[in-house]
C-alpha positions as CSV (number, residue, x, y, z in Angstrom):
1,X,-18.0,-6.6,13.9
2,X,-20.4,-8.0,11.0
3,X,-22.9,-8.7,14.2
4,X,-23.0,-4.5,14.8
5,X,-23.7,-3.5,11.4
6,X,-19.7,-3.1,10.0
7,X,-18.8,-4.2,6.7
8,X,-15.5,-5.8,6.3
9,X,-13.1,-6.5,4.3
10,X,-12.9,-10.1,3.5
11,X,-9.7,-10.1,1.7
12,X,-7.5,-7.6,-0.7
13,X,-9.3,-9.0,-3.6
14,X,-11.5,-6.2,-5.7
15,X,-14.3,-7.5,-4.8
16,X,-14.1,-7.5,-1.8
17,X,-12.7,-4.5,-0.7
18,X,-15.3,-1.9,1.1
19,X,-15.1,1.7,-1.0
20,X,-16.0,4.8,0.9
21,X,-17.2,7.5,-1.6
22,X,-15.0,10.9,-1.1
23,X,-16.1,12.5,-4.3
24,X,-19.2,12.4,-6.5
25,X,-19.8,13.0,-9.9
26,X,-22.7,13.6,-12.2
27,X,-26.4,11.7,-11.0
28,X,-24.4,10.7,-7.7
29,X,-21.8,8.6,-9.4
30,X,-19.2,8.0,-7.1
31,X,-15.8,9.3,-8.9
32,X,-13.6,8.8,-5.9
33,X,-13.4,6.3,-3.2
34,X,-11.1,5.2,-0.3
35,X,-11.0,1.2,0.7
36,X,-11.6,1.0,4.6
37,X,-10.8,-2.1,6.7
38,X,-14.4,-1.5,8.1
39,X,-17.0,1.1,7.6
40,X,-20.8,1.1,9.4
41,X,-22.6,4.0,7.2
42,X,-25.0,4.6,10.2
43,X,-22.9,4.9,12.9
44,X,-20.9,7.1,10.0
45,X,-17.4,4.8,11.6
46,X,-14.4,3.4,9.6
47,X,-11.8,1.3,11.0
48,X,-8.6,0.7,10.3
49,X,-6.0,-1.8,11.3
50,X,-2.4,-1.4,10.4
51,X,0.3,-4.3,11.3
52,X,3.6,-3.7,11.1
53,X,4.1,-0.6,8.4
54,X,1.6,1.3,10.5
55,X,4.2,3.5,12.0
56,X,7.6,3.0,9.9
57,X,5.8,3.4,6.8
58,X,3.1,6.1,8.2
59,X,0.6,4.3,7.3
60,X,-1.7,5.9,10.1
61,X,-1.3,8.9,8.8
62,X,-2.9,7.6,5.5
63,X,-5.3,6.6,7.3
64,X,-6.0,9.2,9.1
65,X,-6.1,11.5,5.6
66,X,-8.2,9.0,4.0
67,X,-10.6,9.0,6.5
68,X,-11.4,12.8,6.6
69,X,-11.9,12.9,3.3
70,X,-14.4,10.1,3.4
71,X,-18.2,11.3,2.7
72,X,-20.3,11.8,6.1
73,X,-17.7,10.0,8.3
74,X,-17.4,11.4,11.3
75,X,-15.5,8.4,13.9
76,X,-12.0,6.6,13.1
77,X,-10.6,3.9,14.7
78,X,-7.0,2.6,14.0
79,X,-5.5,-0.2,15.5
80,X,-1.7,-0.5,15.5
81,X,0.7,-3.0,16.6
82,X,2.1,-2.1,20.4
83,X,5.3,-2.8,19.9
84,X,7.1,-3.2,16.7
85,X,10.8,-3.9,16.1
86,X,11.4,-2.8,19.2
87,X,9.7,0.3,19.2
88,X,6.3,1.4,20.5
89,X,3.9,2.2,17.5
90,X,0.9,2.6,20.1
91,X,2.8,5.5,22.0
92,X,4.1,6.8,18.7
93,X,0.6,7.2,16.8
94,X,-0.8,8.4,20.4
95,X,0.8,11.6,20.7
96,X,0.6,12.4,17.3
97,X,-3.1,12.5,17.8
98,X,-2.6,13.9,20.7
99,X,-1.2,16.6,19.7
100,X,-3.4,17.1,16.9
101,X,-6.3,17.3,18.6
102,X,-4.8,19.6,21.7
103,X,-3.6,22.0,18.8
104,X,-6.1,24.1,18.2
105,X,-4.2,25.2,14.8
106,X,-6.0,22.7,12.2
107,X,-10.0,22.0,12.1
108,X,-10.6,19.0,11.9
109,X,-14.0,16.6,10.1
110,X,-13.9,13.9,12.3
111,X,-15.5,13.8,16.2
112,X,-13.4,11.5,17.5
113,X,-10.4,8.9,16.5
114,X,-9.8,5.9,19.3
115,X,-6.6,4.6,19.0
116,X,-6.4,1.0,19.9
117,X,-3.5,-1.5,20.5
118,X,-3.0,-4.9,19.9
């Protein structure tokens, strides 16, 4: 990912943690920021991988939140487990999206979100 431009998180240490701005303050301070798993500013992208809690804990809806809230990003990836405890977190966060973006009910900031299993 380094190779195409994507910072990433090295470990959960401070510094090393990659802050998107979401809000700004006075002379372009940032006053709010989200940690990404990966973020490229010029492709405007933010990944996110999510191991087990992803679905039992919701964590991809987090995600997906944190994301939309993020300051010119327009493309998230998430990566979730395919099966977990015997139950299919890929399928799970799929048509949740899925339904999302079919819905024509909420308005959405972001172009596209891939979903992607491992």
């Amino acid at each position: 990912m380094e190779t195409i431009k994507y910072q990433i998180e090295k470990s959960k240490k401070r510094s090393d943690k990659i802050n998107v701005p979401v809000l700004f303050g006075r002379n372009g301070s940032i006053e709010k920021a989200f940690d990404a798993d990966g973020y490229n500013e010029s492709t405007k992208s933010v990944i996110e991988i999510d191991a087990g809690r992803g679905v039992t804990s919701y964590q991809f809806l987090k995600d997906f939140f944190q994301a939309c809230m993020m300051h010119e990003v327009e493309y998230l990836t998430i990566a979730v487990r395919n099966i977990y405890k015997d139950q299919n977190d890929f399928e799970i966060v799929n048509r949740f999206f899925s339904a999302l973006y079919t819905s024509s009910r909420i308005k959405l900031p972001l172009k596209w979100i891939l979903i992607v299993r491992y």
